[in-house]
C-alpha positions in Angstrom: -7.1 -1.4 24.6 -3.7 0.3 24.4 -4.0 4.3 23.7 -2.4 3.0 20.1 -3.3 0.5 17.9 -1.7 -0.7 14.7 -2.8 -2.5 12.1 -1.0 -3.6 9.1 -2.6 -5.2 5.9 0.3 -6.7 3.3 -0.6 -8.1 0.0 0.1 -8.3 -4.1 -1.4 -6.2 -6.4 -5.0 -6.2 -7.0 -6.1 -8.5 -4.2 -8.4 -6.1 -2.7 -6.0 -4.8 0.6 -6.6 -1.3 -0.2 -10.6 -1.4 -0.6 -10.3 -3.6 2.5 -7.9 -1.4 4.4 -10.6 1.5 4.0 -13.4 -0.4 4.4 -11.9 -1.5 7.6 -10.1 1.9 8.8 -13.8 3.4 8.5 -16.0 0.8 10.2 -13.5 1.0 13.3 -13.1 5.0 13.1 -9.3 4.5 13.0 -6.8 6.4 10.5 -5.7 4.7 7.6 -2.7 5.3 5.4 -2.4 3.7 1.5 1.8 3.7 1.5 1.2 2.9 -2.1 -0.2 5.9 -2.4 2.7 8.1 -1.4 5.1 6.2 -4.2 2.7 7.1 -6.6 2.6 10.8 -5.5 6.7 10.7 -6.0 6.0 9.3 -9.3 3.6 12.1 -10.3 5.9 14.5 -9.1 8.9 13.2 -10.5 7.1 12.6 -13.8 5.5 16.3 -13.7 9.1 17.7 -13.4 11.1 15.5 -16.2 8.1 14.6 -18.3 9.4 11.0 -19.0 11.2 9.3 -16.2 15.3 10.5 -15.7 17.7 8.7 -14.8 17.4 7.7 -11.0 20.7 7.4 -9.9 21.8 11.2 -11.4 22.7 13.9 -8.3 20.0 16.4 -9.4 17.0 13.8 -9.6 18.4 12.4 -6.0 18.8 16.0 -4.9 14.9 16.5 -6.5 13.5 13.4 -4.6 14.9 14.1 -1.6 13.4 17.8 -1.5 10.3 16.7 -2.0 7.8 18.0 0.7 4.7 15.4 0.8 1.8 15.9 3.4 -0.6 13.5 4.3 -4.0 14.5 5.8 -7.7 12.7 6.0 -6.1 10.1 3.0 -5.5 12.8 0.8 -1.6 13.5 -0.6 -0.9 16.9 -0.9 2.5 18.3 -2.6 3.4 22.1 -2.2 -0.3 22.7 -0.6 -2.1 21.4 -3.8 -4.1 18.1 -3.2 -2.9 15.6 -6.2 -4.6 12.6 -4.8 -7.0 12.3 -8.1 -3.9 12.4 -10.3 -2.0 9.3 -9.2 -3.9 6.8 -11.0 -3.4 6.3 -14.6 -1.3 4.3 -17.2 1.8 6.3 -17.0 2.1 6.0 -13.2 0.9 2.1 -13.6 4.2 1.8 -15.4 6.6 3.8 -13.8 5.3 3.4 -9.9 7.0 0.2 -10.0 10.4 1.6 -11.2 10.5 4.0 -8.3 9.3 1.9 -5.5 12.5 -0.2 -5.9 15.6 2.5 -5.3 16.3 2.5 -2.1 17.3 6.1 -1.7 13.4 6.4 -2.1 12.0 3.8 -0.3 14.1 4.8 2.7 12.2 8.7 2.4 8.5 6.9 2.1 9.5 4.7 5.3 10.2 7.8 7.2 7.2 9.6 5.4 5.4 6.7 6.5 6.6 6.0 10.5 6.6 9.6 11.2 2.8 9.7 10.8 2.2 6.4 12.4 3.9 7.6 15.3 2.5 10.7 15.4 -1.3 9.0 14.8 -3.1 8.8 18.0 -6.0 6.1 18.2 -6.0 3.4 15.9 -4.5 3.4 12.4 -4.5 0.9 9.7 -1.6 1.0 7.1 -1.5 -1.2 3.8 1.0 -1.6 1.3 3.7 -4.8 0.7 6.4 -4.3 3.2 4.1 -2.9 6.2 4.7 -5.6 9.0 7.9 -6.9 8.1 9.4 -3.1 7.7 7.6 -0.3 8.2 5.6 -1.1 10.8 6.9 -4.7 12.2 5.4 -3.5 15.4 1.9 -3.5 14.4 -0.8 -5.2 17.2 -1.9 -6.8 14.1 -1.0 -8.3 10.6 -3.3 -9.1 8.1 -1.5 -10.8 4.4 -4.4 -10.4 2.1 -4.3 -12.4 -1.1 -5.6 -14.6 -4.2 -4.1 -16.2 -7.1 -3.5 -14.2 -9.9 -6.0 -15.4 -12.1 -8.6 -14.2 -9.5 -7.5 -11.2 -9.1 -7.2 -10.4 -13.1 -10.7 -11.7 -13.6 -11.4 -8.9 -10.6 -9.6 -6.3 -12.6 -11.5 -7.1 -16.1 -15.4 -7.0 -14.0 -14.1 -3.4 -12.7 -13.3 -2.7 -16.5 -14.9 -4.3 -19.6 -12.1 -2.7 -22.1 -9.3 -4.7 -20.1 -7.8 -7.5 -21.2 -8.2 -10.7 -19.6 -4.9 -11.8 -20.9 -2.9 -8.3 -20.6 -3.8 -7.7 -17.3 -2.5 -11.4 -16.2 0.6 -10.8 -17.3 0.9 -7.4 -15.7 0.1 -9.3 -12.0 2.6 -11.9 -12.9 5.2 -9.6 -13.6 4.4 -7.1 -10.8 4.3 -10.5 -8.5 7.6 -11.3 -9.7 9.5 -8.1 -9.4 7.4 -7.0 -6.2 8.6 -11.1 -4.5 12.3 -10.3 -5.7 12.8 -6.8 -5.6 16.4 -6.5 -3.5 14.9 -4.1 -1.6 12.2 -4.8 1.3 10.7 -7.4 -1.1 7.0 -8.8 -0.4 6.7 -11.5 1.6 4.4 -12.0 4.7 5.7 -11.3 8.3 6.0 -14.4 10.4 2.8 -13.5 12.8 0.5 -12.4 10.0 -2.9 -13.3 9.3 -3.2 -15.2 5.9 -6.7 -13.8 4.2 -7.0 -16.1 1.0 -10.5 -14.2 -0.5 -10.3 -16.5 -3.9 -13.6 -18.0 -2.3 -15.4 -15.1 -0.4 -16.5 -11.7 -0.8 -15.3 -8.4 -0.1 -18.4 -8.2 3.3 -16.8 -11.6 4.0 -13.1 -10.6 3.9 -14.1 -7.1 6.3 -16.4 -9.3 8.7 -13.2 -12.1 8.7 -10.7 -8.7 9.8 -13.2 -7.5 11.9 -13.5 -11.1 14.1 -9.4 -11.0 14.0 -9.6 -7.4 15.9 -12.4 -8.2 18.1 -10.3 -11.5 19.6 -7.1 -9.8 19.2 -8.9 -6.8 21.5 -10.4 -9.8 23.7 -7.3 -10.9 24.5 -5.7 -7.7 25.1 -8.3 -6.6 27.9 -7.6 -10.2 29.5 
């Protein structure tokens, strides 16, 4: 097995790549970084600072972006030594993250966010997001594309939470799939030699023991 070995894990919203990009990162003691994670922690910040979202494009909210300092350690975000991780999930942030992700000013600070700690990870790391093996890490050992039509993966989102909406939260993964498939920008589509995980049909055990299989052959034929 090489001294470093990457995994990346692609996918639309809610079809379970972060739950299984955990699931996995801890059952084969590797690192694991959620890249959706660190736009959400830009979104926080930016939305802490200016209260409703500013103009983007203006020469003090790029000047602000740029400056900020973000510090991933153990899957936990910190920003100016205070761990925010438990504040980047909410309705605000649902709304705006989306916004963000898709200037490229910003997406070109998370991709160097993002490789410096891949590079700097030693042993195995596993990395999810929607551009990992086609941008940020198109030299992973390993490419998983994780996903399920949208009507599964809105029934998913109303079992974790009664009060949702079947219909609302539909719509929401239709639009995300839309903009996230023809953003300008690093759009999502899988890479050529990924993995297709369709997990319409099976569960989430079934989905980690079908990545697990991929990695135990991929290491098989490694050590050939």
């Amino acid at each position: 097995m090489p001294t470093q070995f990457k995994i990346a894990i692609d996918g639309p919203a809610a079809s379970g790549k972060s739950s299984a990009a955990s699931c996995l990162a801890q059952k084969l003691n590797f690192q694991r970084l959620d890249c959706g994670s660190i736009y959400r922690a830009i979104t926080f910040i930016v939305l802490s600072e200016f209260t409703t979202l500013p103009s983007l494009d203006s020469s003090n909210v790029k000047g602000f972006i740029e400056n900020i300092k973000i510090c991933v350690k153990n899957q936990r975000i910190y920003f100016n030594n205070r761990d925010i991780t438990d504040e980047l999930r909410g309705e605000m942030i649902d709304r705006t993250v989306g916004k963000i992700a898709k200037v490229k000013y910003i997406r070109q600070k998370v991709h160097k966010i993002e490789r410096d700690i891949i590079d700097n990870c030693k042993g195995g790391i596993v990395v999810d997001g929607r551009d990992i093996g086609t941008v940020v890490m198109p030299d992973a050992d390993l490419k998983f594309f994780i996903t399920a039509s949208a009507e599964t993966r809105a029934k998913r989102r109303c079992l974790q939470n009664e009060s949702h909406n079947y219909d609302e939260i539909l719509n929401e993964i239709n639009k995300r799939d839309y903009d996230d498939i023809h953003r300008e920008i690093d759009p999502l589509r899988q890479a050529e030699d990924a993995i297709i995980i369709k997990n319409d049909d099976i569960t989430f055990d079934e989905t980690i023991d079908l990545l697990i299989k991929k990695y135990n052959e991929k290491i098989h034929q490694l050590n050939k």
